[in-house]
Biopython code that builds the backbone (N, CA, C, O; Angstrom):
import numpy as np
from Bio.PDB.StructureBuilder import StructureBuilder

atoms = [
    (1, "UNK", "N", (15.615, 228.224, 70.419)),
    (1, "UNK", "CA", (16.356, 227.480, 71.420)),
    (1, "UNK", "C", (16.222, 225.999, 71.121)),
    (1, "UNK", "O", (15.141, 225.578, 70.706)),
    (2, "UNK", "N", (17.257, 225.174, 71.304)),
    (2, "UNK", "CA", (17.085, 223.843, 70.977)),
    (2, "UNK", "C", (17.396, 222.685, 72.164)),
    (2, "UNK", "O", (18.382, 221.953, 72.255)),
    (3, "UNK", "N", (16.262, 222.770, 73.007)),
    (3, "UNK", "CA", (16.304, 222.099, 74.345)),
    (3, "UNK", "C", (14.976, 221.809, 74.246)),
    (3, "UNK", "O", (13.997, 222.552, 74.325)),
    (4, "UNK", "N", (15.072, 220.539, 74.047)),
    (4, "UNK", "CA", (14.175, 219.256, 74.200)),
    (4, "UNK", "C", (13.617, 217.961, 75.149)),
    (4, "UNK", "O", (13.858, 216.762, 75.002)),
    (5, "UNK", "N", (12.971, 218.484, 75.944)),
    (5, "UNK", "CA", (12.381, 216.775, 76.629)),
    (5, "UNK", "C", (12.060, 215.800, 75.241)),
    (5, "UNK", "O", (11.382, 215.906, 74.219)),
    (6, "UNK", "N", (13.262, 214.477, 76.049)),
    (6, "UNK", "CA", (12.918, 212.964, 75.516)),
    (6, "UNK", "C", (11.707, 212.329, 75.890)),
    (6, "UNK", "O", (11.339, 212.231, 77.060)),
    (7, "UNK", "N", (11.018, 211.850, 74.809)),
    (7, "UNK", "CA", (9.612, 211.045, 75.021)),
    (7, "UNK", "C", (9.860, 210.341, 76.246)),
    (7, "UNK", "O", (9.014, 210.667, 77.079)),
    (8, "UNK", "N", (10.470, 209.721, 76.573)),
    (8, "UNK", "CA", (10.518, 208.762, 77.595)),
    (8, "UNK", "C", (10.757, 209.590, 79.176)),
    (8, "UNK", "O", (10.900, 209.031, 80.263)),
    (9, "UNK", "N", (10.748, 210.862, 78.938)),
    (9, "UNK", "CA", (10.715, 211.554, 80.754)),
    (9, "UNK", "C", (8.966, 211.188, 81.229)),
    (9, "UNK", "O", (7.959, 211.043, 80.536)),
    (10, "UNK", "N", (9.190, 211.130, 82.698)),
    (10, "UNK", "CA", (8.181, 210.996, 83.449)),
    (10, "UNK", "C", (8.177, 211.147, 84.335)),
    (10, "UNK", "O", (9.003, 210.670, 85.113)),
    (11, "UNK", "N", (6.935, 212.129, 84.741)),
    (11, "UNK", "CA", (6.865, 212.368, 86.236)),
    (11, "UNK", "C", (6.708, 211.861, 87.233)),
    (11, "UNK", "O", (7.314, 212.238, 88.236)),
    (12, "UNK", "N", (5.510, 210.466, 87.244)),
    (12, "UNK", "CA", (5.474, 210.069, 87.665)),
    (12, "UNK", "C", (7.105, 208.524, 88.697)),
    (12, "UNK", "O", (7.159, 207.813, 89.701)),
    (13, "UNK", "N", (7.680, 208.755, 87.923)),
    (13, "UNK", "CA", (9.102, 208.096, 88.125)),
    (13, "UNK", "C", (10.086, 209.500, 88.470)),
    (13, "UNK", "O", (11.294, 209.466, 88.709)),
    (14, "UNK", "N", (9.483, 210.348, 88.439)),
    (14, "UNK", "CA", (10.528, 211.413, 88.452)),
    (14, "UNK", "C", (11.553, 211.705, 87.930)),
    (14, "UNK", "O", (12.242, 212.571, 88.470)),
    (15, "UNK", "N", (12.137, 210.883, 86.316)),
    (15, "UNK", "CA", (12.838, 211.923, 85.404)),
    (15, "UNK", "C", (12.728, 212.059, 84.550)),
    (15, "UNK", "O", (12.113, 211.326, 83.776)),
    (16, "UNK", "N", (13.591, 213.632, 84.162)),
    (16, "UNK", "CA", (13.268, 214.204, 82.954)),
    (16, "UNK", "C", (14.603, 213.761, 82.309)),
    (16, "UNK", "O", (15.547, 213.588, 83.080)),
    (17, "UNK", "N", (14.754, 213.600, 81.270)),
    (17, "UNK", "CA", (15.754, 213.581, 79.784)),
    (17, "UNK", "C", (15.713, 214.949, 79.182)),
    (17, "UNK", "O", (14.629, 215.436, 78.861)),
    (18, "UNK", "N", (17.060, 215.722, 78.979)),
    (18, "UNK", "CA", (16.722, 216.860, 78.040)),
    (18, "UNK", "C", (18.291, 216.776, 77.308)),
    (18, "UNK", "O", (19.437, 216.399, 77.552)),
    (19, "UNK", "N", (17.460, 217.417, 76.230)),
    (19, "UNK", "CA", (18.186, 217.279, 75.205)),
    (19, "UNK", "C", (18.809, 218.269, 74.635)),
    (19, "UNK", "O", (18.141, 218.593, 73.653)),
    (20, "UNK", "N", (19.804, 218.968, 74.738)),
    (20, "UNK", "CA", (20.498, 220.232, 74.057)),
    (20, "UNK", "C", (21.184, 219.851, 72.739)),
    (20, "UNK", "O", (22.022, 219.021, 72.386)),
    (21, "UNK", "N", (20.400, 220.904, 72.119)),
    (21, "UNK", "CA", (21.078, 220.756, 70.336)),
    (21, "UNK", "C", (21.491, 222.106, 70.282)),
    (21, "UNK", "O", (20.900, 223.017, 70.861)),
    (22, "UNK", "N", (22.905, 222.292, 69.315)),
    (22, "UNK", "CA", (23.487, 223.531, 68.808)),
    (22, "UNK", "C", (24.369, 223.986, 69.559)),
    (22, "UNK", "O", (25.546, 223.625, 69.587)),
    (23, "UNK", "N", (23.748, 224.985, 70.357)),
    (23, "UNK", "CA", (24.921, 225.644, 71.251)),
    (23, "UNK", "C", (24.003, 226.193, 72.568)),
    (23, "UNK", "O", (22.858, 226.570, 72.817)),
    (24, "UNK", "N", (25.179, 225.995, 73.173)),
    (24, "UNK", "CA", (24.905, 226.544, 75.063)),
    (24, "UNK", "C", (25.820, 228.065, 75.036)),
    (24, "UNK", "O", (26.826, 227.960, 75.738)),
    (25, "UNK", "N", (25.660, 229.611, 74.295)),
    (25, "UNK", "CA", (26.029, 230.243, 74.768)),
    (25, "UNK", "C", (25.324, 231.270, 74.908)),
    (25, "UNK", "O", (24.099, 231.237, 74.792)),
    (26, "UNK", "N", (26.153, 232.584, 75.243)),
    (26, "UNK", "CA", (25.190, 233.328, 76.313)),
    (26, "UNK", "C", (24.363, 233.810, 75.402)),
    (26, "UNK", "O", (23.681, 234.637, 76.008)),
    (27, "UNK", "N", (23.964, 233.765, 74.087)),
    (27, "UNK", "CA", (22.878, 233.909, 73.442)),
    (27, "UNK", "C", (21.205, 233.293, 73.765)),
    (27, "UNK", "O", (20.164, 233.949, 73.741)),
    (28, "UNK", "N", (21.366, 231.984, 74.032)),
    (28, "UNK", "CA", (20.618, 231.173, 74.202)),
    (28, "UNK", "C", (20.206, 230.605, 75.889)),
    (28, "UNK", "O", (19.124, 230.183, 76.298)),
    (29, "UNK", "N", (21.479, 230.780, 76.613)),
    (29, "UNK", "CA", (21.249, 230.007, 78.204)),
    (29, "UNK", "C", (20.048, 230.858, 78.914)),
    (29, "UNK", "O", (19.382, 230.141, 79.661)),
    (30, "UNK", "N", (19.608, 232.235, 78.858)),
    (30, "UNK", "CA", (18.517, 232.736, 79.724)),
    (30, "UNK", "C", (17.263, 231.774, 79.180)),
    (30, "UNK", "O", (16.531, 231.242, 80.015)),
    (31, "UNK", "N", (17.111, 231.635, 78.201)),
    (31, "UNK", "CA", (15.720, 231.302, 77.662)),
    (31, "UNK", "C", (16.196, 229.500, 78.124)),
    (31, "UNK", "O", (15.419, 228.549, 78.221)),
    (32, "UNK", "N", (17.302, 229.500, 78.281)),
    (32, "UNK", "CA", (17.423, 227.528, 78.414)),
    (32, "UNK", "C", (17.296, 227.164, 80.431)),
    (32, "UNK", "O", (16.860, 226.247, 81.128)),
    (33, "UNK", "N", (17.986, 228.543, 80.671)),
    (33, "UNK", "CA", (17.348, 228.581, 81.835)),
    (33, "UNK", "C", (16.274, 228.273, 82.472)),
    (33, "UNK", "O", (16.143, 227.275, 83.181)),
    (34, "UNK", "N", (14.953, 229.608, 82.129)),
    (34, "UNK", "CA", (14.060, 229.772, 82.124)),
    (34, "UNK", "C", (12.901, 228.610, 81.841)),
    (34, "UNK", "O", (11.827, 228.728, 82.431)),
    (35, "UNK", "N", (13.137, 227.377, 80.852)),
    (35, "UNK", "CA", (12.857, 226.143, 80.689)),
    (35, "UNK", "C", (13.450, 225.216, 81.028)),
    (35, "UNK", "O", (13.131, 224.180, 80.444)),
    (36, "UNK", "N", (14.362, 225.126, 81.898)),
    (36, "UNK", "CA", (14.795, 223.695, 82.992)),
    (36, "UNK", "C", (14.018, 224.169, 84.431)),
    (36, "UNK", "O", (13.331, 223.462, 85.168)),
    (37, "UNK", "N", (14.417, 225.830, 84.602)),
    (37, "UNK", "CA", (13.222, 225.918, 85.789)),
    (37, "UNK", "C", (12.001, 225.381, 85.771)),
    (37, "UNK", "O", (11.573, 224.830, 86.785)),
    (38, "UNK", "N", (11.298, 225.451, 84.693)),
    (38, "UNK", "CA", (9.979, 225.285, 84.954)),
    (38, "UNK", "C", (9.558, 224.250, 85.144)),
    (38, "UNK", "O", (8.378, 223.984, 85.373)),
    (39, "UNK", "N", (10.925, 223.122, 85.044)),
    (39, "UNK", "CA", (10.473, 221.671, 84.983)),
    (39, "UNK", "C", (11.061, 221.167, 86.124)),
    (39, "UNK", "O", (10.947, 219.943, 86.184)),
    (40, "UNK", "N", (11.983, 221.951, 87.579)),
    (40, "UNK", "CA", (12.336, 221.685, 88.651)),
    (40, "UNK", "C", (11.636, 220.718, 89.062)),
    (40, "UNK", "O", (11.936, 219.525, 89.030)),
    (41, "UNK", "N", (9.999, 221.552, 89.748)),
    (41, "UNK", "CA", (9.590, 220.904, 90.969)),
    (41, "UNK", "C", (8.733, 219.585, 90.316)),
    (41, "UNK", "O", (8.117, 218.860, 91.097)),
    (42, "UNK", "N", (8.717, 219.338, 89.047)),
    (42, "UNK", "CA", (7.905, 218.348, 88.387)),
    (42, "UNK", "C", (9.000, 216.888, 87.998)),
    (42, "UNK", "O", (8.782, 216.052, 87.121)),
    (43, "UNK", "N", (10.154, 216.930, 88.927)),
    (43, "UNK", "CA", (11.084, 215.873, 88.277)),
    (43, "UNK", "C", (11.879, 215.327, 89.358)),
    (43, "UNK", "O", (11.782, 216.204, 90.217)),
    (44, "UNK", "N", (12.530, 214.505, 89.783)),
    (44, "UNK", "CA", (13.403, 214.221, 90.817)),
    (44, "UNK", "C", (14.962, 214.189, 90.361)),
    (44, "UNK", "O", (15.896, 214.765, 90.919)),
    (45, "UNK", "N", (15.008, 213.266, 89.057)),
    (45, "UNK", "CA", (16.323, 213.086, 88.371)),
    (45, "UNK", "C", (16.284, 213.755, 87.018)),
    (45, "UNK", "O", (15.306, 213.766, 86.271)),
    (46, "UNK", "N", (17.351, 214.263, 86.808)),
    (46, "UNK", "CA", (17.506, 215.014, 85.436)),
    (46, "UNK", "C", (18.749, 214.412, 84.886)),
    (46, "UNK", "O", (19.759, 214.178, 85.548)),
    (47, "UNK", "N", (18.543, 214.117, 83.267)),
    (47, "UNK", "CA", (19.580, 213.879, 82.390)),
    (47, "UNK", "C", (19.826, 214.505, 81.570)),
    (47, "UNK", "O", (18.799, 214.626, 80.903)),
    (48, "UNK", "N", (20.974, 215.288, 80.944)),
    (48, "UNK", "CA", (20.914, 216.306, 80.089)),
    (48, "UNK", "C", (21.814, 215.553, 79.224)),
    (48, "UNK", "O", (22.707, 214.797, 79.606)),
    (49, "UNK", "N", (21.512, 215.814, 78.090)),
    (49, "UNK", "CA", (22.485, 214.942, 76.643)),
    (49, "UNK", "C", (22.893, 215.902, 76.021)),
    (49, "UNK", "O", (22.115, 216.430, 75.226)),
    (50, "UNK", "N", (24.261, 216.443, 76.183)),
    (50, "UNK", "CA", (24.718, 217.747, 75.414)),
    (50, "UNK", "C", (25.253, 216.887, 74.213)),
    (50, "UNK", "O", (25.770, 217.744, 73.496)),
    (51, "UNK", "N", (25.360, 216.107, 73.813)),
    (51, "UNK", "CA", (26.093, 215.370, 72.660)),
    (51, "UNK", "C", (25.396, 216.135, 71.188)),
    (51, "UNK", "O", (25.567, 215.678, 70.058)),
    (52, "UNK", "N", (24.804, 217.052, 71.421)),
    (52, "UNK", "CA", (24.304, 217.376, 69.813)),
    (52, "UNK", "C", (25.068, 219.092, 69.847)),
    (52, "UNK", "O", (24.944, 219.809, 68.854)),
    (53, "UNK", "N", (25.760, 219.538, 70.979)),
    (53, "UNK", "CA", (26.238, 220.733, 71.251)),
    (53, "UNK", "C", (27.010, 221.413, 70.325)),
    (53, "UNK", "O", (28.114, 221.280, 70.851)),
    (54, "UNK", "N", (27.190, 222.010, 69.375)),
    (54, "UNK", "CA", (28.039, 222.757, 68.383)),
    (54, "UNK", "C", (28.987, 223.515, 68.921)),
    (54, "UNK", "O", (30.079, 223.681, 68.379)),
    (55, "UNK", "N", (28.656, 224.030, 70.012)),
    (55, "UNK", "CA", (29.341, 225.355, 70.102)),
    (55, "UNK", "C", (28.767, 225.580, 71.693)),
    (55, "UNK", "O", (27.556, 225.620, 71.908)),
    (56, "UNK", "N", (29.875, 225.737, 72.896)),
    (56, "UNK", "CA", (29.449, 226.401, 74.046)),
    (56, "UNK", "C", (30.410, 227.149, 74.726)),
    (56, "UNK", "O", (31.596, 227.046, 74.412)),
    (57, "UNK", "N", (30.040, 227.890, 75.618)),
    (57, "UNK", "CA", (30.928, 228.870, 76.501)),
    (57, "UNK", "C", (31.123, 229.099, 77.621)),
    (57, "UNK", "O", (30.642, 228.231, 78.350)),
    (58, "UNK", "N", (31.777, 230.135, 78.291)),
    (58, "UNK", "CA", (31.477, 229.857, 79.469)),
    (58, "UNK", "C", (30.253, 230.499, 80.306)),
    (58, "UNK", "O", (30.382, 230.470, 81.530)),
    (59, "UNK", "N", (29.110, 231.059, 79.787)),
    (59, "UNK", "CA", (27.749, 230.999, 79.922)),
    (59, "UNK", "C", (27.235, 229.562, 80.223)),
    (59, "UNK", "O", (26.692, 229.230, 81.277)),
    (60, "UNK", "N", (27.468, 228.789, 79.202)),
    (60, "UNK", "CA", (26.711, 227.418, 79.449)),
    (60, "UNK", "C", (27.760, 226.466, 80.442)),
    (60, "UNK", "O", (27.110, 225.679, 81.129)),
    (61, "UNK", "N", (28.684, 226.414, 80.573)),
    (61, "UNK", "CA", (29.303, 225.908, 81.803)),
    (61, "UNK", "C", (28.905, 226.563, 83.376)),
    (61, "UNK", "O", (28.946, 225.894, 84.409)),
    (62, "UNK", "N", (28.528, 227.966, 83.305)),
    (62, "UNK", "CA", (28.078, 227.938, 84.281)),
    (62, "UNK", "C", (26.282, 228.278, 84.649)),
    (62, "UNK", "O", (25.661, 228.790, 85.581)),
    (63, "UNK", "N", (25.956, 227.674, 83.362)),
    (63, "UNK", "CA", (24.268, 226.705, 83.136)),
    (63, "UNK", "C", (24.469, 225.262, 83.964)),
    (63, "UNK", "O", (23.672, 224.804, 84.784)),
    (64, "UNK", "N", (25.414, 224.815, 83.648)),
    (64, "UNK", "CA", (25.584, 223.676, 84.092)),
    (64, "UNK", "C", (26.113, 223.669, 85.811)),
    (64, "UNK", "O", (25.851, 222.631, 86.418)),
    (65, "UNK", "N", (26.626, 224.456, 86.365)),
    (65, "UNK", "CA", (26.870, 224.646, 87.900)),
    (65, "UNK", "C", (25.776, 224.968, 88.499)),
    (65, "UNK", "O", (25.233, 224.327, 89.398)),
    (66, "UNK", "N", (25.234, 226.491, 87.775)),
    (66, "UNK", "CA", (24.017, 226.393, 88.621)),
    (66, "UNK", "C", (22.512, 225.556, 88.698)),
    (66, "UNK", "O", (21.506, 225.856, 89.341)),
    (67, "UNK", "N", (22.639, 224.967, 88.237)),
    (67, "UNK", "CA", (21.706, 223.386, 87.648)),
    (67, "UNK", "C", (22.448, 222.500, 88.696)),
    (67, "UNK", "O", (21.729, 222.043, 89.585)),
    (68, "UNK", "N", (23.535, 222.244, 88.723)),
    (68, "UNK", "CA", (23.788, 221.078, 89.710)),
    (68, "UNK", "C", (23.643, 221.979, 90.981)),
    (68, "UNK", "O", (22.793, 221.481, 91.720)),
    (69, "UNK", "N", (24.119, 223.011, 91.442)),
    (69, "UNK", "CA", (23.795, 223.314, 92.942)),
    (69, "UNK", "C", (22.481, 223.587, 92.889)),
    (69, "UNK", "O", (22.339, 224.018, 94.033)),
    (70, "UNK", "N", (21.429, 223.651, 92.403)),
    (70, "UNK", "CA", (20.372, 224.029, 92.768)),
    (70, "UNK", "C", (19.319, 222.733, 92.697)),
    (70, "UNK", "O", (18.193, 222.697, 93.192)),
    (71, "UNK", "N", (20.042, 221.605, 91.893)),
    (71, "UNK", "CA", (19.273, 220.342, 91.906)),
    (71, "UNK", "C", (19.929, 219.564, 93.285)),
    (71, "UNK", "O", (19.211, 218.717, 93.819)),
    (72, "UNK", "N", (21.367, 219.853, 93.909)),
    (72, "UNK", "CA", (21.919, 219.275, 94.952)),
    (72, "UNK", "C", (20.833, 220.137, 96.557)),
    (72, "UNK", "O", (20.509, 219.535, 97.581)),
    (73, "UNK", "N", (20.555, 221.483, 96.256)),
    (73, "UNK", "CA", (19.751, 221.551, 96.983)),
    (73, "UNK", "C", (18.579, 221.362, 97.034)),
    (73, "UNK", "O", (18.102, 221.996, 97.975)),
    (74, "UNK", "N", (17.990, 220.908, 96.597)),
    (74, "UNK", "CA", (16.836, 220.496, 96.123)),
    (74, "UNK", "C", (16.467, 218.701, 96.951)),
    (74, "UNK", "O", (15.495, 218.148, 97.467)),
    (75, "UNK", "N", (18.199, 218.293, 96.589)),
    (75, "UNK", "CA", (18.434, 216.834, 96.827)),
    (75, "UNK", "C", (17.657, 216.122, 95.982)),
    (75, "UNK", "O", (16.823, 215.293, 96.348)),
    (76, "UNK", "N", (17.912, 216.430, 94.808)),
    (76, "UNK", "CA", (17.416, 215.810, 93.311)),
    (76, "UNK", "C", (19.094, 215.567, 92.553)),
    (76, "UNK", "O", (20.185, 216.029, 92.885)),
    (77, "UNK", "N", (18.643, 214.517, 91.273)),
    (77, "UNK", "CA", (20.005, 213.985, 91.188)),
    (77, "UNK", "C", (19.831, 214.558, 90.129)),
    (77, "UNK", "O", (18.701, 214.825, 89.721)),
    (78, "UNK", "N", (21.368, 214.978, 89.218)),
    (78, "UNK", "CA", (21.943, 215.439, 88.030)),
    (78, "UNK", "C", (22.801, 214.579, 87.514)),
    (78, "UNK", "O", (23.662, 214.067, 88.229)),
    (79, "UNK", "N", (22.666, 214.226, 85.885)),
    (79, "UNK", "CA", (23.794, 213.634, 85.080)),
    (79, "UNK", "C", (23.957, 214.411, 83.846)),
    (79, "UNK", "O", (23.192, 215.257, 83.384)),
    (80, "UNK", "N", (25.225, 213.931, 83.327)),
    (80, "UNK", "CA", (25.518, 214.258, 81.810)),
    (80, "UNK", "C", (25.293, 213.120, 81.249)),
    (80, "UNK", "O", (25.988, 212.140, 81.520)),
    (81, "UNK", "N", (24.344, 213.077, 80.431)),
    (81, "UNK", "CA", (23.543, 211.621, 79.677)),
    (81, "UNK", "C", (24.970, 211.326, 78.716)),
    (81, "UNK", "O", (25.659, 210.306, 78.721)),
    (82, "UNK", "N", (25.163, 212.622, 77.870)),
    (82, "UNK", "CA", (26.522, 212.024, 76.853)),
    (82, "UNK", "C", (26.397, 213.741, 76.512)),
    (82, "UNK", "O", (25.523, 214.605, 76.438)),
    (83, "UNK", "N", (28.051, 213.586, 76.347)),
    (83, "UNK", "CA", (28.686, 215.444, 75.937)),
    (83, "UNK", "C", (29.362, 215.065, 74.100)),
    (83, "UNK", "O", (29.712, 214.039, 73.517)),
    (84, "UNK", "N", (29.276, 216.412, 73.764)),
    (84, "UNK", "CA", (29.590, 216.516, 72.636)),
    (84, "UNK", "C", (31.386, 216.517, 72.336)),
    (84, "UNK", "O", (31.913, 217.036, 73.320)),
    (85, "UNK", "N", (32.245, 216.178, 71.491)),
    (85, "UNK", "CA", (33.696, 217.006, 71.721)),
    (85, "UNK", "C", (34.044, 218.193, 72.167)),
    (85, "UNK", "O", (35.110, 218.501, 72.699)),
    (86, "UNK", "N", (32.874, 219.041, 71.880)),
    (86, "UNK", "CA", (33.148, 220.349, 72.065)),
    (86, "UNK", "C", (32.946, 220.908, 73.637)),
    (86, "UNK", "O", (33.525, 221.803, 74.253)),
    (87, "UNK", "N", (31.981, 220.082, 73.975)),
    (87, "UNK", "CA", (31.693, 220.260, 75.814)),
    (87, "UNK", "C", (32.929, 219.638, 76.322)),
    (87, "UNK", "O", (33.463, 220.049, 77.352)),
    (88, "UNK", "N", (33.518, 218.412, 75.454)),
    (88, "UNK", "CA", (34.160, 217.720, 76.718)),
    (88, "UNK", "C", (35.486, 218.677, 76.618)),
    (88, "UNK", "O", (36.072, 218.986, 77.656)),
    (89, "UNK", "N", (35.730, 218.923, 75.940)),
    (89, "UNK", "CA", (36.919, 219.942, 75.177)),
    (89, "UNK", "C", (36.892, 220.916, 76.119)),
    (89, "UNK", "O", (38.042, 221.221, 76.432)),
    (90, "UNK", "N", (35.826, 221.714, 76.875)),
    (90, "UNK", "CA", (35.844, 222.824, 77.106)),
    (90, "UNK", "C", (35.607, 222.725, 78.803)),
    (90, "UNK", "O", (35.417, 223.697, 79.534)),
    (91, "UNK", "N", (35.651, 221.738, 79.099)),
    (91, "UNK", "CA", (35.089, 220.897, 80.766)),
    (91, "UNK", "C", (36.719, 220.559, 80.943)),
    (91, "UNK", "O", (37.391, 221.027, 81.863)),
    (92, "UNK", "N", (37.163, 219.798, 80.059)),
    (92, "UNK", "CA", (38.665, 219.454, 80.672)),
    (92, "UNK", "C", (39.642, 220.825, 80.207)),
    (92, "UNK", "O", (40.718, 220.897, 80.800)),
    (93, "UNK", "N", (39.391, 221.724, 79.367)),
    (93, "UNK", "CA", (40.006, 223.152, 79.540)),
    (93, "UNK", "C", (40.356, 224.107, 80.985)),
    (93, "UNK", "O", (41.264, 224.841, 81.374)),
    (94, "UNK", "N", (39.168, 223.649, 81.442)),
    (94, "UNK", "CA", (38.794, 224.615, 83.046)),
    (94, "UNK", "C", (39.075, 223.589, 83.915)),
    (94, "UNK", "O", (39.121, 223.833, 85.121)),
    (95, "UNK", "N", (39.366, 221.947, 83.298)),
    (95, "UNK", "CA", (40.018, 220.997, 84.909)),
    (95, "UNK", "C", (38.326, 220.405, 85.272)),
    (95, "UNK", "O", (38.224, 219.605, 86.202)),
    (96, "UNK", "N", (37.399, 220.710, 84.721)),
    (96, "UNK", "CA", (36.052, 220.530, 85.720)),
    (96, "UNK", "C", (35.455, 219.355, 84.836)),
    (96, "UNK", "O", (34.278, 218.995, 84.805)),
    (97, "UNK", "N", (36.219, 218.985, 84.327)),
    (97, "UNK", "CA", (35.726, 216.830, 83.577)),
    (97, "UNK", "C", (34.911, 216.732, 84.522)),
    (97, "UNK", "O", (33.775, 217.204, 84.475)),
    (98, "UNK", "N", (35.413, 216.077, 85.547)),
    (98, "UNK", "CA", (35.508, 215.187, 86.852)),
    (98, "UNK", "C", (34.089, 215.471, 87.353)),
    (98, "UNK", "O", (33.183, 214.691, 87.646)),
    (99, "UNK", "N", (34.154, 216.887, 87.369)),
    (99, "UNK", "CA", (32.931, 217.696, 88.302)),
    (99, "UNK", "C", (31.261, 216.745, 88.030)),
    (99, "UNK", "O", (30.602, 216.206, 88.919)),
    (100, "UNK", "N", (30.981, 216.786, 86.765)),
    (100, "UNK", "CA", (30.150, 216.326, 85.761)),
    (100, "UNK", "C", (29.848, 214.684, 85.487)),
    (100, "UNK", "O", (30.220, 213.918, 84.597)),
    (101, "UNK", "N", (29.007, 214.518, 86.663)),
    (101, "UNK", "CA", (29.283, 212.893, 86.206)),
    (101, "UNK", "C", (28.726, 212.662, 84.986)),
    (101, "UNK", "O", (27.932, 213.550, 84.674)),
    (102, "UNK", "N", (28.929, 211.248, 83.677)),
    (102, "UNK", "CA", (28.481, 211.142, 82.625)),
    (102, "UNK", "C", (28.244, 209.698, 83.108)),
    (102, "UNK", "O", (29.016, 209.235, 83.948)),
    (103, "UNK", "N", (27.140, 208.895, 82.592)),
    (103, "UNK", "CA", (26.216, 208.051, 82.512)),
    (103, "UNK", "C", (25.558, 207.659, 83.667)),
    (103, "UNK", "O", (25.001, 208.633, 84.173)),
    (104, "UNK", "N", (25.373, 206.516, 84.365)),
    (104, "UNK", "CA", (23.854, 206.135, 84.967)),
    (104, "UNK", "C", (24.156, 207.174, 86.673)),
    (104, "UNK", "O", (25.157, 207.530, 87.296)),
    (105, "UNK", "N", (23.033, 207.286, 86.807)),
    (105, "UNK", "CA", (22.890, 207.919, 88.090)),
    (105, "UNK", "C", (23.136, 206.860, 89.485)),
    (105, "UNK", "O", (22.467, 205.826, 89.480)),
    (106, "UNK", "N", (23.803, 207.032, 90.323)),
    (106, "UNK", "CA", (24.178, 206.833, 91.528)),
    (106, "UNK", "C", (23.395, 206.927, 92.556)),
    (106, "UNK", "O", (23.835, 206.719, 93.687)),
]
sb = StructureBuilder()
sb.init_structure("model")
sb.init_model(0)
sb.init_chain("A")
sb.init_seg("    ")
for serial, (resi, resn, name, xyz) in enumerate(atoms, 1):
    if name == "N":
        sb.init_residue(resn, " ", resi, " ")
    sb.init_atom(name, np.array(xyz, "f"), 0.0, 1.0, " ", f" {name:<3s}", serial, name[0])
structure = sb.get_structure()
């Protein structure tokens, strides 16, 4: 799996940076799952940088929904740090650009 915390996350400030390389599909999202959970209750803001993404589907688009409703309930904030062509390609396919904010948090 190629999901990476950036040196620069901290808990103490409460965010994490993660980093997705390769691909977001349903090969890979349980186990990418399974490691953004574990880093929920240890973070306030999350940035995810799909910009190294090869290849995703609609498995990892809806990685990415249930990550934002579950960080909106939480009332923790979510961004798209920076998307790859292939994410943004596949976000404005389904109309859901918009959904996904990309750069600084609000």
């Amino acid at each position: 799996m190629a999901l990476n915390m950036k040196a620069d996350s901290n808990s103490p400030e409460g965010l994490c940076r993660l980093v997705v390389e390769e691909e977001m599909t349903i090969y890979v999202i349980e186990s990418m799952k399974q490691a953004i959970n574990s880093l929920l209750d240890s973070y306030d803001c999350f940035e995810l940088d799909l910009s190294g993404v090869e290849e995703i589907d609609t498995a990892g688009i809806q990685l990415l929904f249930a990550l934002e409703r579950e960080l909106k309930r939480r009332n923790k904030t979510f961004k798209l740090n920076a998307v790859s062509s292939e994410v943004t390609k596949l976000l404005n396919t389904y109309g859901i650009g918009e959904r996904f904010p990309i750069g600084d948090i609000a």
